[in-house]
VEXLO-204499 format. One line per 5 residues: their letters; for each residue x, y, z of N, C-alpha, C, O. Coordinates in pm, whole numbers. Each point is the difference from the previous one (the first is absolute). Example, Ala and Ser with C-alpha at 12.3 -4.5 7.8 and 13.67 -1.06 7.14 Angstrom:
! residues 2
as> 1319 -569 780 -89 119 0 90 120 0 104 -2 66  -139 107 -138 82 119 6 -77 109 73 51 111 17
END
This chain:
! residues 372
xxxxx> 2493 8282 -1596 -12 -139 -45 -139 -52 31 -38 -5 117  -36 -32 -214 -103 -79 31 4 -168 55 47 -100 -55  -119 117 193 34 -127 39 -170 -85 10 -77 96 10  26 -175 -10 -70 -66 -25 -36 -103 115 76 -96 -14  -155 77 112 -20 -88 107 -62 -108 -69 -105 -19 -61
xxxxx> 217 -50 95 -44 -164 -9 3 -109 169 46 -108 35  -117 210 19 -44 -97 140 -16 -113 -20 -61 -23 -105  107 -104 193 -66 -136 2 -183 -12 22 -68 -86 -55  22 175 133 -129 -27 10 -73 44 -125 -106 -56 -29  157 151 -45 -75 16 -100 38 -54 -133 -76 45 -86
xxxxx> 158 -118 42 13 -132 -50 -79 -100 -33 -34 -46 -109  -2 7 267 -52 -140 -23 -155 -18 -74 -93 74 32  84 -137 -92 -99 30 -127 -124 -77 75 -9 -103 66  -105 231 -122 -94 -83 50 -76 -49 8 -51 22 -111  -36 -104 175 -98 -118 -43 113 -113 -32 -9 -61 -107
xxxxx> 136 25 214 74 -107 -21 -16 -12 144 -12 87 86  16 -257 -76 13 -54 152 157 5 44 106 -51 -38  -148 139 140 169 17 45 51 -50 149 10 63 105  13 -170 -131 31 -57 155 102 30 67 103 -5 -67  -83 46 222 64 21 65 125 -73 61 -19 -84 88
xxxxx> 137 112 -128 105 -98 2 8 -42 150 -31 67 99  84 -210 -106 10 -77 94 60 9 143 -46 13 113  119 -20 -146 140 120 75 95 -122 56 42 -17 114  -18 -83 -265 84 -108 40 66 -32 -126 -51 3 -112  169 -36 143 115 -21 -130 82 77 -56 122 -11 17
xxxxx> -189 119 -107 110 124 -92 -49 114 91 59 107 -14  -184 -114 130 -20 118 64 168 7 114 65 -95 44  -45 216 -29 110 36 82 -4 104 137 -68 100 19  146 -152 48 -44 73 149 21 151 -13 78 45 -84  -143 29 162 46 153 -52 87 45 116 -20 76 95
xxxxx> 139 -158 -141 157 61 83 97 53 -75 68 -77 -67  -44 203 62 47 51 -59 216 -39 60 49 -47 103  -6 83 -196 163 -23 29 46 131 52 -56 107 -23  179 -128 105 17 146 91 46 98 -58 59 88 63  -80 -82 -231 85 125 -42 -120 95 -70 -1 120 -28
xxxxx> -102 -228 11 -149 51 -60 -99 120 130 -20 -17 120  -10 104 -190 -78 86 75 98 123 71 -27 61 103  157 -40 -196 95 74 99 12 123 -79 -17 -6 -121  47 125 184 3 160 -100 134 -64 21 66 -46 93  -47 78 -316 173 17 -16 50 117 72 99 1 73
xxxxx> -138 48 -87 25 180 -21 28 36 152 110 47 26  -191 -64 64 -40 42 124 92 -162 133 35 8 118  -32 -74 -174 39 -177 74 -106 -9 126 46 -51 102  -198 99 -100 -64 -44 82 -107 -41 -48 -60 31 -103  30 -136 221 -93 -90 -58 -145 67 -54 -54 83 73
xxxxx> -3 -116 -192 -155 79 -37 -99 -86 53 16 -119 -25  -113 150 90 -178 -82 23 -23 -7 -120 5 99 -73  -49 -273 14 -71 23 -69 -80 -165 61 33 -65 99  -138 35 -195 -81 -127 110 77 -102 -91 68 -17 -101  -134 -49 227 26 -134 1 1 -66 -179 -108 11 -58
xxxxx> 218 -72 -16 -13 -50 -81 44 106 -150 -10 -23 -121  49 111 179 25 125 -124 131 17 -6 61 -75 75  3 145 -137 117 59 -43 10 131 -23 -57 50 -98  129 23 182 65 132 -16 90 55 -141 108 -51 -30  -149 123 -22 24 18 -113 80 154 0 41 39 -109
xxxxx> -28 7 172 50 177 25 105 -27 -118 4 60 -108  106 -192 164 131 40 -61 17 49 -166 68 80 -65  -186 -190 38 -29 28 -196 -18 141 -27 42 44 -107  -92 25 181 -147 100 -47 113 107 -80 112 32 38  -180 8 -155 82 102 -99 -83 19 -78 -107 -59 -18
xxxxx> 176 190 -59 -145 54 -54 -12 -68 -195 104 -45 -48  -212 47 -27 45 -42 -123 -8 121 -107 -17 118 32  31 -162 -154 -26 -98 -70 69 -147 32 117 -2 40  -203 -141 -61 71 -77 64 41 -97 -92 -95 -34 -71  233 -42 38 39 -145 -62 -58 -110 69 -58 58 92
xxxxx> 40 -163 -79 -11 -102 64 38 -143 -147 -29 -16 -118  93 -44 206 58 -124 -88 -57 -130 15 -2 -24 121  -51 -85 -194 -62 -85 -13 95 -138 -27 37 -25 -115  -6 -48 210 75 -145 -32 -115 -95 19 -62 -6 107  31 -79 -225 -59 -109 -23 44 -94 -57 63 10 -106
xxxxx> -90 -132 171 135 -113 -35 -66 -45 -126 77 6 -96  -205 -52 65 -30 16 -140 -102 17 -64 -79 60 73  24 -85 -193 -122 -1 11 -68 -124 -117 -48 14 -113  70 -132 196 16 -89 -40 -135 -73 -44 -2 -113 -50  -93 181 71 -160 -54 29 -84 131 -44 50 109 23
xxxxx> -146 -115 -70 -131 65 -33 -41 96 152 -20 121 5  18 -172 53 1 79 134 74 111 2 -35 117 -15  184 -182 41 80 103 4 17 89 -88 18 101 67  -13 -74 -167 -23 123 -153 -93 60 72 28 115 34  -174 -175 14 -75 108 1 16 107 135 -35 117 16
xxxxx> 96 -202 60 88 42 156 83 147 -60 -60 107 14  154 -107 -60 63 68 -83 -122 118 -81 -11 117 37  -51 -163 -121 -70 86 -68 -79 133 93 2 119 -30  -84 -199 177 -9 89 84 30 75 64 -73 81 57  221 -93 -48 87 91 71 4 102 -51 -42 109 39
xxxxx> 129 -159 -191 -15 142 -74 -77 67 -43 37 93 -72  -182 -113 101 -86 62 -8 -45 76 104 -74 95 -23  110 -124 137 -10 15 111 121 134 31 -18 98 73  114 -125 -137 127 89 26 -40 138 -109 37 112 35  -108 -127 -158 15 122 -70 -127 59 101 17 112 49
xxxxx> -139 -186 -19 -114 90 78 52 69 113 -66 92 48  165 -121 -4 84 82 123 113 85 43 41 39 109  18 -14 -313 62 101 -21 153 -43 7 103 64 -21  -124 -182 53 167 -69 65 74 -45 -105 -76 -25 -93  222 -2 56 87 -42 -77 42 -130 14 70 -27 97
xxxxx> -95 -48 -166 -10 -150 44 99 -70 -82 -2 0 -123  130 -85 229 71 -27 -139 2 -161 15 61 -30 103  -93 -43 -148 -35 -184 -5 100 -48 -91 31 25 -116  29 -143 253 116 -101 -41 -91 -152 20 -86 -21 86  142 -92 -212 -54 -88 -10 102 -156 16 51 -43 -104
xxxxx> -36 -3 185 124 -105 102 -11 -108 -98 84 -89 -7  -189 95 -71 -25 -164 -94 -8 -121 137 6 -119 -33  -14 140 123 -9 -134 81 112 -31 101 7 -78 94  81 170 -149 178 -35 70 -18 103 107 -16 119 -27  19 -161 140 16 58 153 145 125 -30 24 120 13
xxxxx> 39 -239 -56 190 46 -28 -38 164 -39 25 100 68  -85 -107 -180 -11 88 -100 -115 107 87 12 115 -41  -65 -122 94 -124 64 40 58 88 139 -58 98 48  184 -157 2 74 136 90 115 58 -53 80 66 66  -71 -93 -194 93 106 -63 -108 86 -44 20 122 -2
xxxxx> -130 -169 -34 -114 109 -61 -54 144 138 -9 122 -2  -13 -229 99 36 132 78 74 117 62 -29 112 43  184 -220 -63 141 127 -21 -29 99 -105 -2 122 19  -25 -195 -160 10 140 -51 -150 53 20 -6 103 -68  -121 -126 130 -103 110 -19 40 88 144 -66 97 36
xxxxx> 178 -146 35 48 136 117 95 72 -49 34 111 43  15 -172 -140 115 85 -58 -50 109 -54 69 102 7  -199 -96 -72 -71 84 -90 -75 111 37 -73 73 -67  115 -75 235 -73 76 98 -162 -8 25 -68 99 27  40 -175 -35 -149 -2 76 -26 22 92 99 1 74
xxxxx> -242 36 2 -8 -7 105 -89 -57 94 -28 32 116  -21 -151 -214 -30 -111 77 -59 -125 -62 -98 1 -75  169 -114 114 -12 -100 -98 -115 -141 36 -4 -37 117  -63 -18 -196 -93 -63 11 119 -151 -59 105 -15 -63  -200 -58 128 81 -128 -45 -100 -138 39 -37 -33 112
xxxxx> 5 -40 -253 -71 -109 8 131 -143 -23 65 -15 -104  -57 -46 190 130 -36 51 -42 -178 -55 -105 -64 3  215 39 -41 -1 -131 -31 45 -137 114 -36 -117 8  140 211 79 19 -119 109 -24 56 136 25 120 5  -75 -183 131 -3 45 56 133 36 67 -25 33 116
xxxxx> 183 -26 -145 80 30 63 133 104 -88 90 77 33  -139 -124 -138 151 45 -99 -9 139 -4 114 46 -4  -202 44 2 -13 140 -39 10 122 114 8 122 -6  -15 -241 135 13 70 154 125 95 -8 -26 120 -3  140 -153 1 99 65 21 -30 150 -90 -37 110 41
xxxxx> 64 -149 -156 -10 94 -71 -147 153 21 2 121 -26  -105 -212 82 -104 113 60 82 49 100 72 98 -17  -81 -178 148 66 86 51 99 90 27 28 53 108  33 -37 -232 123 141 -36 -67 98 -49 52 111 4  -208 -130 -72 -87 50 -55 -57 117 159 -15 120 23
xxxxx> 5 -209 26 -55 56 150 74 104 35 -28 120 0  139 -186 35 123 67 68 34 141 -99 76 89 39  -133 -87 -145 51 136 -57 -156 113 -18 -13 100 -71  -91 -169 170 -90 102 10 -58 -7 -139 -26 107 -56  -6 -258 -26 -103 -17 -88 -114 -115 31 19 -114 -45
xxxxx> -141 145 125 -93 -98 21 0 -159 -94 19 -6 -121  -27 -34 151 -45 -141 -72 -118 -43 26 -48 12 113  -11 -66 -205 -148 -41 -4 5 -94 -26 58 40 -101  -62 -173 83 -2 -142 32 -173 -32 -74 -107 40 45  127 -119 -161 -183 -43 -3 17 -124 -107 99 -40 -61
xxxxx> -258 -12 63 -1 -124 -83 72 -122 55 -26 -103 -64  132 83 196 63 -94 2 79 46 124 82 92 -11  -108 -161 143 88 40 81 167 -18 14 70 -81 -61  -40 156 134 183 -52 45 -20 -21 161 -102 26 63  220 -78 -11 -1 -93 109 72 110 156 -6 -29 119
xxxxx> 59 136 -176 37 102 33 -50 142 44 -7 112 -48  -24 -174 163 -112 204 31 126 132 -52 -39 103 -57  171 -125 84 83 97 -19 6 46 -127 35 115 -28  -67 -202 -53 26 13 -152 -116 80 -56 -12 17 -121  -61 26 195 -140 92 -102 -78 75 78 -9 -40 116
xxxxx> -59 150 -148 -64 83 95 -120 -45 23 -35 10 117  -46 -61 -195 -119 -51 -36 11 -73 -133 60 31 -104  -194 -217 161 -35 -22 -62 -157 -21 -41 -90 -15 82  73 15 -223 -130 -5 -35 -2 -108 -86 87 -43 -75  -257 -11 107 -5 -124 -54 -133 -68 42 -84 49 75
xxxxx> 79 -147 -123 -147 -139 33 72 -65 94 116 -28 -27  -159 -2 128 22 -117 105 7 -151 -69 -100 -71 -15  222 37 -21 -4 -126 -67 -49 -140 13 -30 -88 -81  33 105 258 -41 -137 86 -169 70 -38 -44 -57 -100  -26 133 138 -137 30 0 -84 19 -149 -120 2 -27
xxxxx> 268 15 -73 -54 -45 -181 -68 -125 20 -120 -23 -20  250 -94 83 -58 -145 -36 -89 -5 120 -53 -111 -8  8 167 111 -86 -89 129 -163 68 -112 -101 -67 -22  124 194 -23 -145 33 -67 -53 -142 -74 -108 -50 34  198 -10 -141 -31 -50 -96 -5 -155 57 -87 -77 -41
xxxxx> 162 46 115 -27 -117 121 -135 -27 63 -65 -104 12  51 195 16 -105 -21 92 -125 20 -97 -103 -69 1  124 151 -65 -163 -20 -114 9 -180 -62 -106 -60 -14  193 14 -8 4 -116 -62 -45 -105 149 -120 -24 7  155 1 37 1 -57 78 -171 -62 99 -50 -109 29
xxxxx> 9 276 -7 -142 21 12 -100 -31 -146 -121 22 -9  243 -97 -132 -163 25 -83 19 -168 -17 -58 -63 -89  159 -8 199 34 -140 -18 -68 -47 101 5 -122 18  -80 199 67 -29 -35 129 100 -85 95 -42 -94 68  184 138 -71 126 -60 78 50 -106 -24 101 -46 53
xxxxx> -190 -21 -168 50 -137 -82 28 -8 -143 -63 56 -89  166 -133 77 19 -16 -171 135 26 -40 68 76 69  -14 -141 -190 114 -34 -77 7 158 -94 -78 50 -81  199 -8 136 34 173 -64 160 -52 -75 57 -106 26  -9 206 -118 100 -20 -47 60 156 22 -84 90 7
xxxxx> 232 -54 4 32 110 16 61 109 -97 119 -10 -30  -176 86 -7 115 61 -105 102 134 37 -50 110 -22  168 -114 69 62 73 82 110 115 -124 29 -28 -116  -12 82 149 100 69 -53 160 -27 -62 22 -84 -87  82 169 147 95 -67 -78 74 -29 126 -30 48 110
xxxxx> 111 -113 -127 60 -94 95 138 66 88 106 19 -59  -124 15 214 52 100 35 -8 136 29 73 66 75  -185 -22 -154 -43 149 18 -65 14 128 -88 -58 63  134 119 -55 -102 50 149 -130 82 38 -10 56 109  -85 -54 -202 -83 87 -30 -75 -127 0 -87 -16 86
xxxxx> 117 -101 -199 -33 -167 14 -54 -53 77 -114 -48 -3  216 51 108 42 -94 143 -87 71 65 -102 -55 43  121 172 -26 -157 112 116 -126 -37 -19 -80 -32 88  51 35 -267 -165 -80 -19 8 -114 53 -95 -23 74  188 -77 -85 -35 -138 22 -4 -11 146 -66 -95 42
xxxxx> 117 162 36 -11 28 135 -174 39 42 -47 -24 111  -9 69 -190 -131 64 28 -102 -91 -28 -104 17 62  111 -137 -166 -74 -79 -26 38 -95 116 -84 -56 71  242 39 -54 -51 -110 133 -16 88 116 -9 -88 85  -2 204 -15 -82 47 84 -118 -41 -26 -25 -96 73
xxxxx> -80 126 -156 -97 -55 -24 -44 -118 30 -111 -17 51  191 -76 -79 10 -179 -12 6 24 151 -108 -17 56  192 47 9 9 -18 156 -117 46 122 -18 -35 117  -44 124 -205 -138 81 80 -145 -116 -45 -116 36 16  145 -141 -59 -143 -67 -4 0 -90 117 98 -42 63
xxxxx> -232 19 -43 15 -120 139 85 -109 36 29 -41 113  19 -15 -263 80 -135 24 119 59 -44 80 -90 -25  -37 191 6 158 61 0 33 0 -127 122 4 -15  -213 -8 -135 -10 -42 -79 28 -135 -93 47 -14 -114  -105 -93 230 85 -151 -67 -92 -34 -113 18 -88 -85
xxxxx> -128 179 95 -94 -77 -105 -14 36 -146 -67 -54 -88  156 172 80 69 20 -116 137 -58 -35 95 -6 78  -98 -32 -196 110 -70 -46 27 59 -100 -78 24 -92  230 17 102 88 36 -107 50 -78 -77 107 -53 30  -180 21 -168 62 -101 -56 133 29 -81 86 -84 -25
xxxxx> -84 233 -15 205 10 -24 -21 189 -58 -70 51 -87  159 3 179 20 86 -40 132 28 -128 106 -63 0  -141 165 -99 80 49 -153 79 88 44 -50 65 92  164 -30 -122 56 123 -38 -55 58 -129 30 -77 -91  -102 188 42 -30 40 -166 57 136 10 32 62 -101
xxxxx> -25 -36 165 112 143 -22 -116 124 42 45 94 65  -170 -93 -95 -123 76 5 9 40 -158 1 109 -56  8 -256 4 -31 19 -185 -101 -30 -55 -58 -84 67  10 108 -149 -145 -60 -59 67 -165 -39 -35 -102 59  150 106 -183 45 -111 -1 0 -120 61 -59 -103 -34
xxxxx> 141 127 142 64 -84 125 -127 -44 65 -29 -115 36  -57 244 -23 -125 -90 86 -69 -64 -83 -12 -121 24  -38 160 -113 -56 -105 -83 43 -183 -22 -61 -106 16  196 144 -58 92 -91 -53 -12 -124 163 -25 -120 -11  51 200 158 15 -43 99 -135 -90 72 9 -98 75
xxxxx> -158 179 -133 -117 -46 8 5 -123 -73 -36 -85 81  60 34 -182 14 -92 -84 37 -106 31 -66 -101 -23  211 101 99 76 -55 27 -132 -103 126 -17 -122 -2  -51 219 91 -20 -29 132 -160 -81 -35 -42 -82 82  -40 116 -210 -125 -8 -29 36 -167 -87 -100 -71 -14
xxxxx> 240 10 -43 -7 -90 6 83 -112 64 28 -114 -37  -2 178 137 13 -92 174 -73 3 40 -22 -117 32  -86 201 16 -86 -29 110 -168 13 -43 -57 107 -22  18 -188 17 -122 -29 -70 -140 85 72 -110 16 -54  159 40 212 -67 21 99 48 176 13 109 10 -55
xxxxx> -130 50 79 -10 159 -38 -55 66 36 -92 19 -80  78 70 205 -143 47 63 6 176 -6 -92 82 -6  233 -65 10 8 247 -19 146 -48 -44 48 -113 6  14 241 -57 99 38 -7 42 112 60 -74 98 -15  218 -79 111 71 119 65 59 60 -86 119 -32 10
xxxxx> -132 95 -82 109 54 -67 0 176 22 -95 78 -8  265 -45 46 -10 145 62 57 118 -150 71 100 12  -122 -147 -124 21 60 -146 -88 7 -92 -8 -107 -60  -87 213 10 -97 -5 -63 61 -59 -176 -72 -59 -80  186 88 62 25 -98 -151 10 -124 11 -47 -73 -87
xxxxx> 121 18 212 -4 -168 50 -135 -50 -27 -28 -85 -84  -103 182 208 -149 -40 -62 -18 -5 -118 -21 -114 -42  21 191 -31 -36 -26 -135 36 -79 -54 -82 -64 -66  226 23 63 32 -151 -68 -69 -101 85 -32 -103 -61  9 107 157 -51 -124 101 -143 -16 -64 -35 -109 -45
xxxxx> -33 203 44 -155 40 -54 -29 -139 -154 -62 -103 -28  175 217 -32 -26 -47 -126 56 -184 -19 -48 -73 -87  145 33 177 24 -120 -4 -114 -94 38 -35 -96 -70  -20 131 188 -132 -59 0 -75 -2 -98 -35 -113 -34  1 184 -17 -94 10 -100 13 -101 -164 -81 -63 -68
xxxxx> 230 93 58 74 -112 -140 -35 -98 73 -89 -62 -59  123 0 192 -9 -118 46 -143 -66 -23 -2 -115 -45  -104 172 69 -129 6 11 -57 -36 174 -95 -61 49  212 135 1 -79 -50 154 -89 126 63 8 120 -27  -95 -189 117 -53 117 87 36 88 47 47 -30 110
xxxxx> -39 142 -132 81 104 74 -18 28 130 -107 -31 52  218 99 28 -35 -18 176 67 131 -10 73 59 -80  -118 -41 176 32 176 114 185 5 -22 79 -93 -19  -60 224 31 136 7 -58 27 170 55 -68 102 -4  179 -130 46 16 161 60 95 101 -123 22 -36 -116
xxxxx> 21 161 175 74 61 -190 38 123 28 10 16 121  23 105 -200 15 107 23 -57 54 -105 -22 -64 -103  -19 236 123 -49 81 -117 39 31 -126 -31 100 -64  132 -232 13 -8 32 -154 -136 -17 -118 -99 -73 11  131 151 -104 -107 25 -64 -80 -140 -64 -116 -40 -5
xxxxx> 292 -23 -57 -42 -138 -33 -44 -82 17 -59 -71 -82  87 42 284 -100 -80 36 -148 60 51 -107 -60 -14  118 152 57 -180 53 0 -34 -39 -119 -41 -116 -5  49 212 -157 -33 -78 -87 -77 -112 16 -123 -4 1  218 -109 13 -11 -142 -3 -98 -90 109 -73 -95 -28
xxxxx> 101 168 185 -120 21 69 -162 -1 -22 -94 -80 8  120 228 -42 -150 58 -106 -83 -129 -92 -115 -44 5  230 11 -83 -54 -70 -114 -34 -118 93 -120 17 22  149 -100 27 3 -115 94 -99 38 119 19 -58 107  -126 152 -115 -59 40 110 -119 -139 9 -40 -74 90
xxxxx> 10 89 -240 -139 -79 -61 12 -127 97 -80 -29 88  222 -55 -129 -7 -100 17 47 -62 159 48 -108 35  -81 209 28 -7 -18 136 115 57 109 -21 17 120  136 7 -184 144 31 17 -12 135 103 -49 106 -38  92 -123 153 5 42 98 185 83 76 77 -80 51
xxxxx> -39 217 -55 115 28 7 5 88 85 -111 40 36  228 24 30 46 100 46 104 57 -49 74 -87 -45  -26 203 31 105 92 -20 36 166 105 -42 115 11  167 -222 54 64 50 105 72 137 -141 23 -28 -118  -4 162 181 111 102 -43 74 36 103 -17 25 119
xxxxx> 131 -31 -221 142 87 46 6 116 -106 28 -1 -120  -52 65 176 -53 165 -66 119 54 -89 110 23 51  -137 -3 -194 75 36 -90 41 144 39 108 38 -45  -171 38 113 -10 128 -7 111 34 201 2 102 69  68 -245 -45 70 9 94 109 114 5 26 61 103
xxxxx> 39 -37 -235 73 85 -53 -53 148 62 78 76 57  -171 -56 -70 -32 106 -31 -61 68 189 -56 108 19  87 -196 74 -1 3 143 139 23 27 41 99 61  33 -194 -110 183 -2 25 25 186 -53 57 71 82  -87 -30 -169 27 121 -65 -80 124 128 67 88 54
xxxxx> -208 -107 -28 -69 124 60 113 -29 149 14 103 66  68 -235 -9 70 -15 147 113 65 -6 53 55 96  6 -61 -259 126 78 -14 -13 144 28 92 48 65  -184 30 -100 -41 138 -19 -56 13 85 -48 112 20  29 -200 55 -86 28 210 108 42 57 7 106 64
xxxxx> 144 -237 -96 137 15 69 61 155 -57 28 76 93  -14 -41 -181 53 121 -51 -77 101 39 64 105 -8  -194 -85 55 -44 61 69 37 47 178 -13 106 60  57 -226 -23 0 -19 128 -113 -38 124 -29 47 110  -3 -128 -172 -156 -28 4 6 -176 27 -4 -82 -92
xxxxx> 14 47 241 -34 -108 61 -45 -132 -102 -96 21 -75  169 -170 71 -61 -52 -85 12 -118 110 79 -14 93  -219 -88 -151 33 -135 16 77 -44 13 76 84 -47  28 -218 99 107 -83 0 -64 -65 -67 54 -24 -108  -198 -39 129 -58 -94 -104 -122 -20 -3 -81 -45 80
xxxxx> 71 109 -248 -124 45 -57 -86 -116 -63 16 0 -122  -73 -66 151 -59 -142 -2 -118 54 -127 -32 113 38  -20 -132 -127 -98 62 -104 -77 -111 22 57 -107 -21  -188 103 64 -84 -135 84 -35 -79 -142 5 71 -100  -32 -187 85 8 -87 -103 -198 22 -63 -108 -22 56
xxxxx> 145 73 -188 -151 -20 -65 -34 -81 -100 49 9 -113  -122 -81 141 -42 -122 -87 -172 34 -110 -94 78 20  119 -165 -114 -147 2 -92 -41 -135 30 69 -101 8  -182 116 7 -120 -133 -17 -60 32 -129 9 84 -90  -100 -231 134 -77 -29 -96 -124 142 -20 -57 41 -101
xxxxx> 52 -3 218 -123 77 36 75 183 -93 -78 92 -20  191 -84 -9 -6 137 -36 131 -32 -142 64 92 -51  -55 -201 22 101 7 -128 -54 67 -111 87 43 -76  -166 -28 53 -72 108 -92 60 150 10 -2 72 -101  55 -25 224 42 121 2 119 -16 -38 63 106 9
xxxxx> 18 -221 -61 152 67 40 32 -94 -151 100 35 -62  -185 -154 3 72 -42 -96 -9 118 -140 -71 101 -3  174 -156 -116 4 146 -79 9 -64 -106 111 -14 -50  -262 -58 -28 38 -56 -113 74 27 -130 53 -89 -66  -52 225 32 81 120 -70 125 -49 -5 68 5 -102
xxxxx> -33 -52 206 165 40 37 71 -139 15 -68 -95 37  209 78 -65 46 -141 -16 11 -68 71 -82 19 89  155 -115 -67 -12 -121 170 121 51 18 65 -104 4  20 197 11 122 98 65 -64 76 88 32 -26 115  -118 120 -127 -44 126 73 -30 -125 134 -14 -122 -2
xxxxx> 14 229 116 -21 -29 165 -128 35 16 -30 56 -105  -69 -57 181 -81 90 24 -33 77 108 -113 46 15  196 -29 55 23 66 164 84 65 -49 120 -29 5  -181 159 -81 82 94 -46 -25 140 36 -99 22 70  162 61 -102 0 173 16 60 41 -112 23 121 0
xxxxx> 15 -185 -107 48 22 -81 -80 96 -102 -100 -63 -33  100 204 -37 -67 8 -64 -50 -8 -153 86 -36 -80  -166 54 50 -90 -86 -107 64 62 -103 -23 -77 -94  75 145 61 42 32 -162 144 -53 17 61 -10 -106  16 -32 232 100 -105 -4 -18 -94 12 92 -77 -27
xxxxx> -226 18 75 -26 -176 -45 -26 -51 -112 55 -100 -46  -188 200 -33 47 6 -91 120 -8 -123 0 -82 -92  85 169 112 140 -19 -98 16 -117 26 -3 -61 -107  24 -30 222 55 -130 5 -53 -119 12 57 -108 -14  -194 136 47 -106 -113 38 -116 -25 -113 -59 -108 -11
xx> 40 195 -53 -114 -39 -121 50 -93 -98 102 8 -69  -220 -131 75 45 -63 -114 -46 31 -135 45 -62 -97
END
């Protein structure tokens, strides 16, 4: 079987500023639970360090299945989340079989009954709640099939062998704190948050007020004049910018932890005819794009990533575990952001406002889906 190293260190792309997570909020203590780090086989305890997981019990030889539950793929992001995997899964010889939950939790642990039914031997799972899918992993466990946990934590160390992922509290403190420093600790911000309840949401917004809390005056001198729910839509943020650009006459950055939210925010300013202000975002194409074009006129941004190519870490941890080969409890992928100073490398005028650009994806498959 050809297997393919997809190390985290050699990943991270480079000539990106990659800041070192905080080690507050979605970071987690490295205490492992008393059943982690144990030979099935043997019932004595294995050395392994501090913060890892013993993996012996998985280890078998391949050709290997591995099964894919994703609750949906409801966003431009996510497709391309998806797209990398399986790209990721044929470069590594593996049999990849992908179930799609549409959004329903309900539905998304029957999807993993039947991808155990189907015999796999080890299942990846980008999880929609942090609690509903626990049980059901852990039977996953209990029958000696690793679980890999990514894109979205669960609340449950028992429920997964490893997870991989962006530090969610240290997504929003990146994009916090650049805003914040280009306000000089003062000024009227508006928020554009995610969808209401998610927990991936709630972690960024946790990171921007870390931020708020690390300035001298505890951040009083920023004022939140109203945070949106937009779902992380181009729509919604737009539609939500609108809403806020004719209430508040006074306007100094925008938080927003969704590069399509920016873009509607961008462009609402702009219909409006107001000055544009500092605005935080993520690596969609659309809003770089829109960025780019808006460079002239003074427009000043950041774009925090949550790495499309996360998939494709969750996949090399599964085939670490089936190896028998020590993994993380929690694989933190350090948060990389674009400035003003290197958006030139990563925007892709070619390609539509769907494509990501914190990709590994390769080019005769961005192509098929990304050329306009």
């Amino acid at each position: 079987m050809k297997r393919k190293s997809l190390s985290l260190i050699s990943l991270l792309l480079a000539g990106m500023l990659t800041l070192t997570a905080c080690g507050g909020g979605g970071q987690k203590e490295n205490t492992l639970p008393p059943d982690e780090g144990k030979d099935a086989q043997q019932g004595e305890q294995t050395q392994v360090p501090d913060g890892m997981v013993d993996t012996a019990q998985f280890k078998k030889d391949g050709p290997y299945t591995i099964g894919f539950s994703n609750i949906s793929v409801v966003n431009t992001f996510r497709m391309q989340m998806v797209r990398e995997l399986e790209a990721a899964a044929e470069d590594a010889g593996v049999t990849l079989y992908t179930t799609d939950a549409g959004g329903d939790t309900s539905k998304q642990v029957s999807d993993i009954q039947d991808l155990m039914a189907r015999g796999i031997d080890a299942l990846l799972v980008a999880p929609g709640s942090t609690t509903v899918t626990n049980a059901v992993t852990k039977k996953a466990i209990d029958q000696n099939i690793p679980v890999i946990v990514f894109n979205s934590e669960v609340d449950d160390v028992n429920a997964f062998t490893s997870y991989v992922g962006t530090d969610a509290v240290e997504f929003g403190y990146v994009m916090g704190k650049w805003l914040v420093n280009e306000l000089d600790g003062k000024g009227n911000i508006i928020v554009l948050d995610g969808m209401a309840g998610a927990g991936v949401g709630e972690m960024r917004h946790q990171g921007l007020q870390k931020a708020l809390d690390e300035l001298p005056d505890g951040g009083k001198n920023i004022n939140i004049l109203a945070t949106y729910y937009a779902d992380w839509a181009y729509d919604k943020g737009k539609q939500a910018t609108e809403q806020a650009l004719a209430a508040y006459p006074e306007i100094d950055g925008v938080w927003s932890q969704g590069g399509a939210m920016t873009q509607g925010a961008l462009e609402a300013f702009q219909a409006a005819g107001r000055a544009l202000v500092p605005m935080t975002g993520e690596d969609s194409n659309g809003f770089l794009k829109a960025w780019k074009a808006a460079q002239g006129d003074g427009f000043k941004a950041i774009a925090a990533s949550d790495a499309c190519w996360v998939g494709r870490v969750a996949l090399d941890s599964a085939l670490s575990a089936l190896a028998g080969e020590p993994l993380e409890k929690y694989n933190y992928i350090p948060v990389p952001t674009i400035t003003d100073a290197d958006i030139d490398q990563y925007v892709r005028p070619e390609y539509s406002d769907s494509y990501w650009c914190n990709t590994k994806l390769p080019k005769e498959v961005a192509d098929q889906y990304y050329l306009e």
